[in-house]
Structures are given as C-alpha cells and as structure tokens.
C-alpha positions as protocol buffer text, in pm:
chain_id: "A"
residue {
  index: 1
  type: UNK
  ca { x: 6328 y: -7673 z: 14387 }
}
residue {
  index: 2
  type: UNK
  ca { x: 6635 y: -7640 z: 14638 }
}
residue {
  index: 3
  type: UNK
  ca { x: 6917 y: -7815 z: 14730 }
}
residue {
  index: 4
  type: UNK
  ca { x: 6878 y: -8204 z: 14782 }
}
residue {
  index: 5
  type: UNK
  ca { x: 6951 y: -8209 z: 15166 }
}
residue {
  index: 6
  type: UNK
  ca { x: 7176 y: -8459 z: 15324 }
}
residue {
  index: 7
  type: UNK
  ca { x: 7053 y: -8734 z: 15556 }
}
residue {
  index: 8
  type: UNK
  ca { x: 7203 y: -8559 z: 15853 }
}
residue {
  index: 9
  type: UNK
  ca { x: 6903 y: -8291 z: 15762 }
}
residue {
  index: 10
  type: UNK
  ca { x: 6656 y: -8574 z: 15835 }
}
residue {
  index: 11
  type: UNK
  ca { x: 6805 y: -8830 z: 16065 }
}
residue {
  index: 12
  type: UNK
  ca { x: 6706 y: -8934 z: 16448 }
}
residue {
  index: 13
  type: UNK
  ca { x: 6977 y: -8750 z: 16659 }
}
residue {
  index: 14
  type: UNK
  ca { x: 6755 y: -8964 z: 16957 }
}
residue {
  index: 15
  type: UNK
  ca { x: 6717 y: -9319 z: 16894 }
}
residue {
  index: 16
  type: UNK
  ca { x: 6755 y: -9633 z: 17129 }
}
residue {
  index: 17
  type: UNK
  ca { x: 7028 y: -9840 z: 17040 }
}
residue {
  index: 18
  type: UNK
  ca { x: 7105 y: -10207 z: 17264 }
}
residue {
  index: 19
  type: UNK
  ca { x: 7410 y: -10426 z: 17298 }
}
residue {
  index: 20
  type: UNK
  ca { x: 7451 y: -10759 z: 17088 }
}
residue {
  index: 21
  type: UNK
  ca { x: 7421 y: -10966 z: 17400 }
}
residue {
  index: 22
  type: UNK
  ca { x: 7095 y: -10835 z: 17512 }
}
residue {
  index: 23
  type: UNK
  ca { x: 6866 y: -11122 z: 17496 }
}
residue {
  index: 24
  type: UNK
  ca { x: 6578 y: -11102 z: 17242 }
}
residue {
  index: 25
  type: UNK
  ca { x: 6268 y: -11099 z: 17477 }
}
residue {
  index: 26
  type: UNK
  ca { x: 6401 y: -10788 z: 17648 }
}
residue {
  index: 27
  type: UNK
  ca { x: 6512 y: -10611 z: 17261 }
}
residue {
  index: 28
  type: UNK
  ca { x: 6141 y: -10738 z: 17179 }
}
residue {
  index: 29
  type: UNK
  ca { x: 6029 y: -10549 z: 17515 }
}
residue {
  index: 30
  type: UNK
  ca { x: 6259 y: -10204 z: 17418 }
}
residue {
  index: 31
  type: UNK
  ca { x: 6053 y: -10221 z: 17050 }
}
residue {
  index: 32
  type: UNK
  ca { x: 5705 y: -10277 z: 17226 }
}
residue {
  index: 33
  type: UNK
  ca { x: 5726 y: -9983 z: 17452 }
}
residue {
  index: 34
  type: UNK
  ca { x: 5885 y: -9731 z: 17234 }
}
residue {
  index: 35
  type: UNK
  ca { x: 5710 y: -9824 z: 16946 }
}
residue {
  index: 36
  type: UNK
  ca { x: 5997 y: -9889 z: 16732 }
}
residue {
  index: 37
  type: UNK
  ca { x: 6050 y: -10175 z: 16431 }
}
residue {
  index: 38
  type: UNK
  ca { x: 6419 y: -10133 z: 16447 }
}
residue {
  index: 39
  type: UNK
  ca { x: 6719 y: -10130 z: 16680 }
}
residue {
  index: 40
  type: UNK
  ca { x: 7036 y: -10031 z: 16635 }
}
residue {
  index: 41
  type: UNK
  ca { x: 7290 y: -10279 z: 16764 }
}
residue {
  index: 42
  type: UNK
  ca { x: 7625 y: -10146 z: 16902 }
}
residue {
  index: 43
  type: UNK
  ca { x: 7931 y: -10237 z: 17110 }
}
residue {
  index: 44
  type: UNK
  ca { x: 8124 y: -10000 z: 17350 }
}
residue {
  index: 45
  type: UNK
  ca { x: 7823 y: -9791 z: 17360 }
}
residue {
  index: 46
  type: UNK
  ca { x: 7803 y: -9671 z: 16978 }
}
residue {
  index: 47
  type: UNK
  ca { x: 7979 y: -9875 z: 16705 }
}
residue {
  index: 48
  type: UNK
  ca { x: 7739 y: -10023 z: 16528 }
}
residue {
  index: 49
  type: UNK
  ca { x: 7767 y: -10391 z: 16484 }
}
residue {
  index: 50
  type: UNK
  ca { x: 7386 y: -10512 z: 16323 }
}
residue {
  index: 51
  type: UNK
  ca { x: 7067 y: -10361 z: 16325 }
}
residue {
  index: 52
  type: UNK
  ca { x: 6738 y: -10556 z: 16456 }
}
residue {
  index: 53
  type: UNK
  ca { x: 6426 y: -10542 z: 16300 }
}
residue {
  index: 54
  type: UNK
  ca { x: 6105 y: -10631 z: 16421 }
}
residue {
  index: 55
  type: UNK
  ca { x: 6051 y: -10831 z: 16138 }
}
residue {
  index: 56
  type: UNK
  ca { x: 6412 y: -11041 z: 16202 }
}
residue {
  index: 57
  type: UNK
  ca { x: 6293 y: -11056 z: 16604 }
}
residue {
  index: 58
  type: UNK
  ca { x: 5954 y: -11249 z: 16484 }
}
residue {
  index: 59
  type: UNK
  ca { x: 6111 y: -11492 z: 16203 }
}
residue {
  index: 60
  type: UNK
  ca { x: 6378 y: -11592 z: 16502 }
}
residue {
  index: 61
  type: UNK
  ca { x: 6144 y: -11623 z: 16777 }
}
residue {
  index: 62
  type: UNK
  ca { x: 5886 y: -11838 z: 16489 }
}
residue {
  index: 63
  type: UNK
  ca { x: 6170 y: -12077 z: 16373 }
}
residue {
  index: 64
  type: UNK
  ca { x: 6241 y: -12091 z: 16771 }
}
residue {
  index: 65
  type: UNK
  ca { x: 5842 y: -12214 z: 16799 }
}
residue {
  index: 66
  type: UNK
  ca { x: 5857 y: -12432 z: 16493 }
}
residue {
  index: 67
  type: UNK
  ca { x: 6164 y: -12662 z: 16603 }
}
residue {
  index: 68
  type: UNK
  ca { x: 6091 y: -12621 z: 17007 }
}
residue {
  index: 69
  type: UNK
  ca { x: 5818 y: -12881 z: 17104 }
}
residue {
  index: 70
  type: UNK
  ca { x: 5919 y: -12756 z: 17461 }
}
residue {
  index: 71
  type: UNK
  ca { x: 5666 y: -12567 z: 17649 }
}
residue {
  index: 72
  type: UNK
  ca { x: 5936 y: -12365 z: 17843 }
}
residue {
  index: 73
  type: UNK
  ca { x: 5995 y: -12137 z: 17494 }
}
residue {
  index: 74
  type: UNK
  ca { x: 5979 y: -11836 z: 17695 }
}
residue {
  index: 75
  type: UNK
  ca { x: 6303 y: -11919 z: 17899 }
}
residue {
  index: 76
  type: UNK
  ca { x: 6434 y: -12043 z: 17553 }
}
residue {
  index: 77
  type: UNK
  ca { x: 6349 y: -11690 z: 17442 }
}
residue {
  index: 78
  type: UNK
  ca { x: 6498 y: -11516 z: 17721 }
}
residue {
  index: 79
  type: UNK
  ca { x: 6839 y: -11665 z: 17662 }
}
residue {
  index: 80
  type: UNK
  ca { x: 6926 y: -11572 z: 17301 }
}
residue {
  index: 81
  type: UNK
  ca { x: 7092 y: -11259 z: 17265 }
}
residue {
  index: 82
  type: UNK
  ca { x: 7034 y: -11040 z: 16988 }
}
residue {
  index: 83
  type: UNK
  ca { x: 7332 y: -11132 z: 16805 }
}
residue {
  index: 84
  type: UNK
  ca { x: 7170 y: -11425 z: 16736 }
}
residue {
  index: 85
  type: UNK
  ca { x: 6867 y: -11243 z: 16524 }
}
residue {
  index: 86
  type: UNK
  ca { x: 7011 y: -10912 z: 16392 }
}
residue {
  index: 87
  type: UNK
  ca { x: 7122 y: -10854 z: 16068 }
}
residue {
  index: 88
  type: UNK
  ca { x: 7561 y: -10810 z: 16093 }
}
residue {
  index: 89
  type: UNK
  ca { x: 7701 y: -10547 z: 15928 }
}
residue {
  index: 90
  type: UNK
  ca { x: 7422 y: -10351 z: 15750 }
}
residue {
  index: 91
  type: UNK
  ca { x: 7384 y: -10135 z: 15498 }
}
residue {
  index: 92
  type: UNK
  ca { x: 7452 y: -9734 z: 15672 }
}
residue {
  index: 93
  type: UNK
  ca { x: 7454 y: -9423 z: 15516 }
}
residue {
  index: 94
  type: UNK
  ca { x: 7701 y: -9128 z: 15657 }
}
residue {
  index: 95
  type: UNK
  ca { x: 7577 y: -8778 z: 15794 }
}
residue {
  index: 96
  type: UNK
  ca { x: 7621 y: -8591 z: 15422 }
}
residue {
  index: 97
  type: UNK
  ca { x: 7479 y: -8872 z: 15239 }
}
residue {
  index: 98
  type: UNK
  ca { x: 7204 y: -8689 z: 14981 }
}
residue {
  index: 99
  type: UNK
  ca { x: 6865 y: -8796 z: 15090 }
}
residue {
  index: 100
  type: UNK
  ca { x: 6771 y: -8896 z: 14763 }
}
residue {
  index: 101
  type: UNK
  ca { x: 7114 y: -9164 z: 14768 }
}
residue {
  index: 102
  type: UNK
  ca { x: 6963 y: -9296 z: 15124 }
}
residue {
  index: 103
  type: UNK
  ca { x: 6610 y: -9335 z: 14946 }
}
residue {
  index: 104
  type: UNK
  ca { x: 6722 y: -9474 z: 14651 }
}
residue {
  index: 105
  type: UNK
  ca { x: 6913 y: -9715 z: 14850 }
}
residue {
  index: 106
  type: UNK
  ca { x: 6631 y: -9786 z: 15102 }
}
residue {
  index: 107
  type: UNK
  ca { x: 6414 y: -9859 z: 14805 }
}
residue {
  index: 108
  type: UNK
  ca { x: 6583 y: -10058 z: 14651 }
}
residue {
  index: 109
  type: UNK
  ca { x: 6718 y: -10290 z: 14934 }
}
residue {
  index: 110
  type: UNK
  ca { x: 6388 y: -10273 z: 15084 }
}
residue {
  index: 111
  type: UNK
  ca { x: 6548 y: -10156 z: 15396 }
}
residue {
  index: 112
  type: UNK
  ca { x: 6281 y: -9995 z: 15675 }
}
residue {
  index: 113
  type: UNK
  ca { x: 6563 y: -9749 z: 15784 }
}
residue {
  index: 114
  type: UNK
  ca { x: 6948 y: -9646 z: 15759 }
}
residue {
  index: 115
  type: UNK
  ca { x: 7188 y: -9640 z: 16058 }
}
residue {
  index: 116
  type: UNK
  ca { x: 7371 y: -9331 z: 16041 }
}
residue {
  index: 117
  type: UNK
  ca { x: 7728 y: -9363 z: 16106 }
}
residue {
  index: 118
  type: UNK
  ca { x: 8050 y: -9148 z: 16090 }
}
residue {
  index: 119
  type: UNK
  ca { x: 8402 y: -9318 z: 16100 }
}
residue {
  index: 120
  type: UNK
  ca { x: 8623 y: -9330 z: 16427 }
}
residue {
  index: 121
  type: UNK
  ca { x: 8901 y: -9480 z: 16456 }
}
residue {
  index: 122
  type: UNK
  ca { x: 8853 y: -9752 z: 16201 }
}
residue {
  index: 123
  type: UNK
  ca { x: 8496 y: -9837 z: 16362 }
}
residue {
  index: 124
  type: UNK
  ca { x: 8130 y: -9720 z: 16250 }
}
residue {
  index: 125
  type: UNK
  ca { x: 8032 y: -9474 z: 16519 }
}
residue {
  index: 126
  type: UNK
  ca { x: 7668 y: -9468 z: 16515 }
}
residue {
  index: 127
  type: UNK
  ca { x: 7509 y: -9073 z: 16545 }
}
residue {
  index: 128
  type: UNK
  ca { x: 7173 y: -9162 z: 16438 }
}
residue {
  index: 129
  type: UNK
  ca { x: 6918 y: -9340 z: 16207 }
}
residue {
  index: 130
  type: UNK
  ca { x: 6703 y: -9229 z: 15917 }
}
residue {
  index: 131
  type: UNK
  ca { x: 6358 y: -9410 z: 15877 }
}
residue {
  index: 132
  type: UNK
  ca { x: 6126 y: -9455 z: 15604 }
}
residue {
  index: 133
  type: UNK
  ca { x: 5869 y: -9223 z: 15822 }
}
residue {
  index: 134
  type: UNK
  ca { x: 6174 y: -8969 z: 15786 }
}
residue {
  index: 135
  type: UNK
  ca { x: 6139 y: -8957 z: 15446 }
}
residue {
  index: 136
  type: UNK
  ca { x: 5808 y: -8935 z: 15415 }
}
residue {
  index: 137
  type: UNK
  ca { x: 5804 y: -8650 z: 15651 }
}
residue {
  index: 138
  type: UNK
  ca { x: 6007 y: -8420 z: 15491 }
}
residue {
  index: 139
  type: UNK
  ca { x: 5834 y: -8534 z: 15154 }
}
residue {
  index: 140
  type: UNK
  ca { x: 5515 y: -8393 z: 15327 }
}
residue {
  index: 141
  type: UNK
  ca { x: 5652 y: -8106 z: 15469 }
}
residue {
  index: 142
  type: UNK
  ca { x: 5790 y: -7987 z: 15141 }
}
C-alpha cells in the first residue's frame, strides 16, 4: 500500500459556507437546495467561526416548536440567526492532516465532516471541508 494521503488530497476545494447572522430558515433553505447536511459558518468571508449541521438546524427549530404555542413559528424561525444553532468552535483538521488522523477523529467524535482550515493571521481561514462521503470515496476508489 502507498503513502497515507493528507486531507488536502480529499477535501471540498468548493463548498458553501454562510455568515453567523444568517437566519436559520434561509441556512435550512442553502442545505435543501444543495443537498448538503453541513455548513460551514464564517466571518469576513472565510474564518471559520461554527459549523451547522442539519441535525443541530432540526433539534433548534424542534425545541423552537416544543416551547412556542404561537402559530406564527415561521416568523419566529426566520429571525434566529445561525449563531444561535451552530456548533462554536469545532473540531478542524489542517490541509496536511493524514487522512487516517481526520478519520480516526471523525469516528470517534462522531463528526459528519471536518472544516479544513489553515492559520492566518491568528484566525482559522477556512479552504475547504472533508466529509464522511470523502472518505468513503477514496476508500472505494482505492
């Protein structure tokens, strides 16, 4: 077998990532229609401040149901910002990360994906994401 490669030989260079104060009906909109379970959540356009998953948008907008006995949830809904849902500060892996480290770690932290981030300036600069399909693509493919 060769070389363990390094998540920047796997990860999304293309990925949709949306500010913390977009409000969680349109992040839940962005997942619908490109299919994703995750966002990336960033400030200034690409340090990473949380990461959304679809999972985290439906317990919010369910405890939001649960303790609203108002029938105007949607507007409720459409005033919460992301921020509000997303997990702060997750777990990221860097570009030469060894795949088998970012698996391990997924696995183990039962984590859907990894942001991807290289340091600037003191921030997490977000350059892509690595997903559990990811992994099991270049499992396939081997």
């Amino acid at each position: 077998m060769g070389p363990v490669p390094a998540v920047m030989d796997l990860m999304r260079r293309e990925f949709i990532a949306v500010p913390a104060d977009q409000t969680l009906l349109e992040a839940r909109r962005t997942m619908q229609l490109a299919r994703l379970r995750h966002l990336c959540v960033v400030t200034d356009g690409a340090t990473l401040v949380g990461i959304l998953s679809y999972r985290d948008l439906l317990d919010e907008l369910l405890s939001q149901l649960e303790s609203q006995a108002d029938p105007r949830l949607l507007d409720a809904i459409d005033t919460r910002a992301v921020r509000e849902a997303m997990v702060p500060a997750p777990y990221v892996a860097r570009p030469e990360t060894p795949v088998d480290e970012a698996a391990r770690r997924m696995l183990s932290l039962h984590l859907g994906c990894l942001p991807v981030c290289e340091q600037a300036d003191g921030a997490a600069r977000l350059v892509g994401i690595l997903a559990e399909s990811d992994l099991l693509r270049a499992a396939w493919l081997r």
